[in-house]
N, C-alpha and C positions, 0 to 999 in steps of 0.2 A: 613514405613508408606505408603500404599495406595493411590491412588488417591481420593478416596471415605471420608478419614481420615481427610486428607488434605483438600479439599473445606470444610468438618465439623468446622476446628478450623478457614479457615477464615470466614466462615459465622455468629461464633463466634468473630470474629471482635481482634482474634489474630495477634497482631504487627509482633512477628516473623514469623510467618505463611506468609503473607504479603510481608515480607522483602526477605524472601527464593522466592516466588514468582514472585517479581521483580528482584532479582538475577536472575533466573532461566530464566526467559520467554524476559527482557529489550532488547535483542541481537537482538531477533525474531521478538518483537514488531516494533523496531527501524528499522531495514532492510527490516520489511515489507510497513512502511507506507513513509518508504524512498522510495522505490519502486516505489509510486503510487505519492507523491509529489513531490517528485526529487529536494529537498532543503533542506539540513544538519540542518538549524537552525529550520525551518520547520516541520520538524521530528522529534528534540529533542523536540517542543512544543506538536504536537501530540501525540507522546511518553507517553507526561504525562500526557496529558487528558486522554489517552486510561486507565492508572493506575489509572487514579483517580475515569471513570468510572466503574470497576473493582472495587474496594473496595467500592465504594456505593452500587452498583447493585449485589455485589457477594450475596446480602442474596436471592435474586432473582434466582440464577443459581438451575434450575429443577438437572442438570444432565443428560441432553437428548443425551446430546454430550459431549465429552469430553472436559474438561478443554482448552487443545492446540485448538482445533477448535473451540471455545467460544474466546477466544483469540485473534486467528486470525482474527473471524467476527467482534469485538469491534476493532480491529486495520484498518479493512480494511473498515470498516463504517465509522470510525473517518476522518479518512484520503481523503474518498472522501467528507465527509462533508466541509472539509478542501478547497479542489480545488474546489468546487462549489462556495465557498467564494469568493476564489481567482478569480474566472471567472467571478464573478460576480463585482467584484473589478475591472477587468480591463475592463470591456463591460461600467460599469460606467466613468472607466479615460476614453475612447477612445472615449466615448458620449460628456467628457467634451471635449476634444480636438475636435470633432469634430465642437463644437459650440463656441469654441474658449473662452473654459473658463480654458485650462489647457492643459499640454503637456502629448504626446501620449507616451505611456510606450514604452521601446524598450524591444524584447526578445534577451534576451542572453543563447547561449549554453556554461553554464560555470558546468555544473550538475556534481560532480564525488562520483559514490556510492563504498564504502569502499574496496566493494570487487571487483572491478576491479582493475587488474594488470594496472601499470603503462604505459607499452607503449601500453596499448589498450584505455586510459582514451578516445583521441580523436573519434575513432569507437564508443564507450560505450554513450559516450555523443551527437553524431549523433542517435543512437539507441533509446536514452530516449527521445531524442526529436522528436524521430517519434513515441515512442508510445504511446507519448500524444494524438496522433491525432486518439489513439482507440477509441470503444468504452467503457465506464467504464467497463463494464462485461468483455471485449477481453482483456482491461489490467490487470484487476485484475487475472485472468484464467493465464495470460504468466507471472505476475510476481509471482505469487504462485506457480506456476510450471518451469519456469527457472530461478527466481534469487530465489527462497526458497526452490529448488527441492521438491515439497511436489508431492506428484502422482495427479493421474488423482481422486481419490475416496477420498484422501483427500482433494482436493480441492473441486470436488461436497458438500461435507459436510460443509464445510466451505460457500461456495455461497451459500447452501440447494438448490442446481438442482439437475439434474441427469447426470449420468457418460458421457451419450453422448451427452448431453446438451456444460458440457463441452471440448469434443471432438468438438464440432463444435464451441465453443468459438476460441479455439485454431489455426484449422484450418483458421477459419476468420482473427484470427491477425498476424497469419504467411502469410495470404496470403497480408493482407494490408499491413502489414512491409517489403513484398517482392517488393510491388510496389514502394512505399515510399523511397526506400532504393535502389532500381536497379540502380540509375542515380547515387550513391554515389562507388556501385561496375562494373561499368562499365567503361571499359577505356577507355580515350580521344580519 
């Protein structure tokens, strides 16, 4: 069957179709908005709004783009919806706290994404915690292009820029995670 086949029977509101779907795509979903939230329980809730978006909105899907890159833009939407919450959750604790109606959140670097090898967790989680301090576009550009290896053209399609739009994402966040991170590969 098609790709063309396949969006037909879920637009038809087919279970199996659906189920093969989230079989198929759950890995990708999960690891991408892991990426950008960098909290395991966090990710499994996004996860399934993004599907749940997805099977409402599939009768919607023109086909301008391909399936994976619809996917990917509903994961990577969901997910910053997500941290905007959450920013906006701790700008609020840290308001309480400051006016002494509540204690100030502490951050913790406790982050580890699946796919890092074990004795890199501690680099990997210095890592994630500087590339919060991108911009959304610079994280989302380095986490779709090195933890989802997707290229430079599939990610433009995904963001909907262009190829050297994202070249200059990229550059930006290697430059800012270069500063970010010197004092961590530098030696005493």
């Amino acid at each position: 069957m098609n790709e063309q086949e396949f969006i037909l029977l879920l637009q038809k509101g087919d279970q199996q179709a659906f189920k093969q779907l989230v079989n198929t795509w759950q890995n990708m979903v999960y690891n991408t908005v892991l990426g950008i939230v960098q909290d395991n329980q966090e990710a499994e809730d996004v996860s399934q709004e993004v599907f749940i978006q997805v099977y409402q909105s599939i009768k919607h899907f023109r086909g301008d783009a391909k399936l994976s890159t619809w996917l990917y833009r509903v994961s990577v939407t969901k997910a910053l919806d997500a941290e905007r919450k959450k920013k906006s959750k701790k700008r609020l604790a840290n308001l309480k706290s400051w006016v002494g109606l509540g204690e100030k959140e502490e951050e913790a670097v406790h982050f580890h994404h699946p796919g890092v090898q074990l004795d890199n967790k501690e680099r990997a989680a210095v890592l994630f915690k500087a590339m919060q301090k991108l911009s959304d576009n610079q994280r989302i550009a380095f986490t779709l292009i090195k933890a989802e290896g997707l290229s430079y053209e599939e990610t433009a399609d995904i963001m909907n820029i262009t190829i050297k739009a994202v070249e200059a994402l990229m550059h930006r966040a290697k430059e800012n995670l270069r500063k970010q991170l010197q004092h961590f590969y530098t030696p005493d």
